[in-house]
C-alpha positions as CSV (number, residue, x, y, z in Angstrom):
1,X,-6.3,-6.5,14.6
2,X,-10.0,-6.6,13.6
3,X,-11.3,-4.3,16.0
4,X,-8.8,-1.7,14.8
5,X,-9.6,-2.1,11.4
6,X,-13.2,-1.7,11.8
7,X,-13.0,0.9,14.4
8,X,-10.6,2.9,11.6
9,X,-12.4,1.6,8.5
10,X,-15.7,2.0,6.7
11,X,-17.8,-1.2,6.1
12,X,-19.0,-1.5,3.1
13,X,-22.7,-1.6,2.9
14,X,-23.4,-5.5,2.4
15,X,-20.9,-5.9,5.6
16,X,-18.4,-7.9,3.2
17,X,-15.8,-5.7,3.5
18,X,-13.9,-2.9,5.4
19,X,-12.0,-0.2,3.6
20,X,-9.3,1.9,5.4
21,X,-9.5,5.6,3.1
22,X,-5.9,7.7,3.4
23,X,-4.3,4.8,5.6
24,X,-0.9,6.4,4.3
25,X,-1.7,9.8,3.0
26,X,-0.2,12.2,0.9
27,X,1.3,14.9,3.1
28,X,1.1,17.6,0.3
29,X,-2.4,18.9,-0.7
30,X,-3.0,19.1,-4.6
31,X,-6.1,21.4,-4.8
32,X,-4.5,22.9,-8.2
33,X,-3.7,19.2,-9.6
34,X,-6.3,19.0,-12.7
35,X,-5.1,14.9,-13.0
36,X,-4.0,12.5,-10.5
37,X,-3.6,9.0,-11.2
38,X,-5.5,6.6,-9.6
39,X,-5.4,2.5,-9.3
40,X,-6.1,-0.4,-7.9
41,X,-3.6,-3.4,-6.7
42,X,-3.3,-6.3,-5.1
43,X,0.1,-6.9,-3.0
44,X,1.4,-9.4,-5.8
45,X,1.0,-6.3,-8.3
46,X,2.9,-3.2,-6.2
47,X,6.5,-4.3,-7.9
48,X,5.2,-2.3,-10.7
49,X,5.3,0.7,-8.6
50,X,9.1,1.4,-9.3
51,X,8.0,2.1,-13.0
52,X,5.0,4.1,-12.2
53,X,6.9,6.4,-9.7
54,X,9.4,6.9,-12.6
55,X,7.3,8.0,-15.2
56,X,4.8,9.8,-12.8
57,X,5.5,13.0,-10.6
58,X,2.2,13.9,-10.1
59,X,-0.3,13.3,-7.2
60,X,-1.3,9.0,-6.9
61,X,-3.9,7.3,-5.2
62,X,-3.3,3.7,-5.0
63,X,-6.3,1.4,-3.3
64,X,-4.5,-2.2,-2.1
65,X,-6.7,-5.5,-1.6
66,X,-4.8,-6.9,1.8
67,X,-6.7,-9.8,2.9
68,X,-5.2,-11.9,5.6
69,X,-1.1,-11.8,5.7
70,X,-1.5,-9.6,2.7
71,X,-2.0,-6.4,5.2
72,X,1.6,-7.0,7.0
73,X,3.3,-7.9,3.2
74,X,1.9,-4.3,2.4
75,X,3.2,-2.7,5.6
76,X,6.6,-4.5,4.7
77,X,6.5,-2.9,1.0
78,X,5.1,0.3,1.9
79,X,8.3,0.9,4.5
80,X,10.8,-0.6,1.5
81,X,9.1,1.6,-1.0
82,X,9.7,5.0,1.4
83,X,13.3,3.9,1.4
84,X,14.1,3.9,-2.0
85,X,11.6,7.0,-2.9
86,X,11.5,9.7,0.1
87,X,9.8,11.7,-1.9
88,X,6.7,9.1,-2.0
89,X,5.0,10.3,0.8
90,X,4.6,14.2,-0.2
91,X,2.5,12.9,-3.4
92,X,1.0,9.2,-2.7
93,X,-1.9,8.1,-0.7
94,X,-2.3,4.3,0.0
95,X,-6.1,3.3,0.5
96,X,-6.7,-0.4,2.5
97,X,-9.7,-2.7,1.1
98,X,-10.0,-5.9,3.0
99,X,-12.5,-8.5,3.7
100,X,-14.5,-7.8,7.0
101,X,-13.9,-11.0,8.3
102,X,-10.6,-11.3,7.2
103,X,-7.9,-12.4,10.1
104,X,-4.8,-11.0,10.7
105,X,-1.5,-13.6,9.8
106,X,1.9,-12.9,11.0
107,X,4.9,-12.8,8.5
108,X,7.3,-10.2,9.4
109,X,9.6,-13.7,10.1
110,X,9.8,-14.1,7.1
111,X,11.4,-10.7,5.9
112,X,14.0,-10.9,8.1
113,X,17.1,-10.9,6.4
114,X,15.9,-9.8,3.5
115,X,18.3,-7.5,0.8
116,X,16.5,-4.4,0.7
117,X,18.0,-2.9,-2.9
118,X,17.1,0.2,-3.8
119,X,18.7,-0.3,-7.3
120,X,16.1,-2.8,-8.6
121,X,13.1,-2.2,-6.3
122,X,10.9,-4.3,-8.4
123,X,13.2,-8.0,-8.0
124,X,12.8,-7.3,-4.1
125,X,9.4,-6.6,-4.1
126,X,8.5,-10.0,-6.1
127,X,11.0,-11.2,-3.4
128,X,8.5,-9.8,-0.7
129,X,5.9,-11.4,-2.3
């Protein structure tokens, strides 16, 4: 896990921390966007997506803080999220900030099971998390 994030990732000057740039990129190019939105989350923050993916159609750039479990919780919401909006892909891009030493913790268990619905995407994300 640590050797492929810092063999994908930029480390941050000081060495504290390794950031992953475009680890889910947009697959549409916006070079005639004049605004995109940009922002900064922690896992236990993405339920608000589901109201910024209503009121916003235009290009996003969203970096996520994924320290230790935090990284497979993202993966988890990221794949949930792409269910419910298809369209997220062709205008979001997902950037990865995570502490260099930070160690890899398994909890896919723990979604198993789990009621993936797509009509209130925000009470299954704060499930998630």
């Amino acid at each position: 896990y640590s050797n492929h994030i810092e063999k994908h990732g930029i480390v941050t000057d000081d060495g504290t921390f390794v950031k992953i740039p475009n680890f889910f990129s947009s697959l549409h190019t916006y070079d005639s966007a004049k605004v995109c939105l940009a922002t900064q989350s922690s896992v236990y923050r993405l339920d608000s997506l589901p109201y910024v993916f209503k009121s916003w159609t235009g290009p996003t750039s969203i970096a996520v803080f994924t320290p230790g479990q935090d990284y497979e919780t993202f993966l988890f919401i990221h794949q949930f999220l792409k269910k419910c909006y298809p369209d997220m892909d062709s205008k979001v891009s997902f950037h990865l900030v995570m502490p260099r030493n930070s160690r890899h913790v398994s909890c896919f268990k723990k979604f198993q099971g789990l009621n993936e619905d797509c009509t209130n995407p925000d009470k299954t994300i704060k499930e998630i998390i």
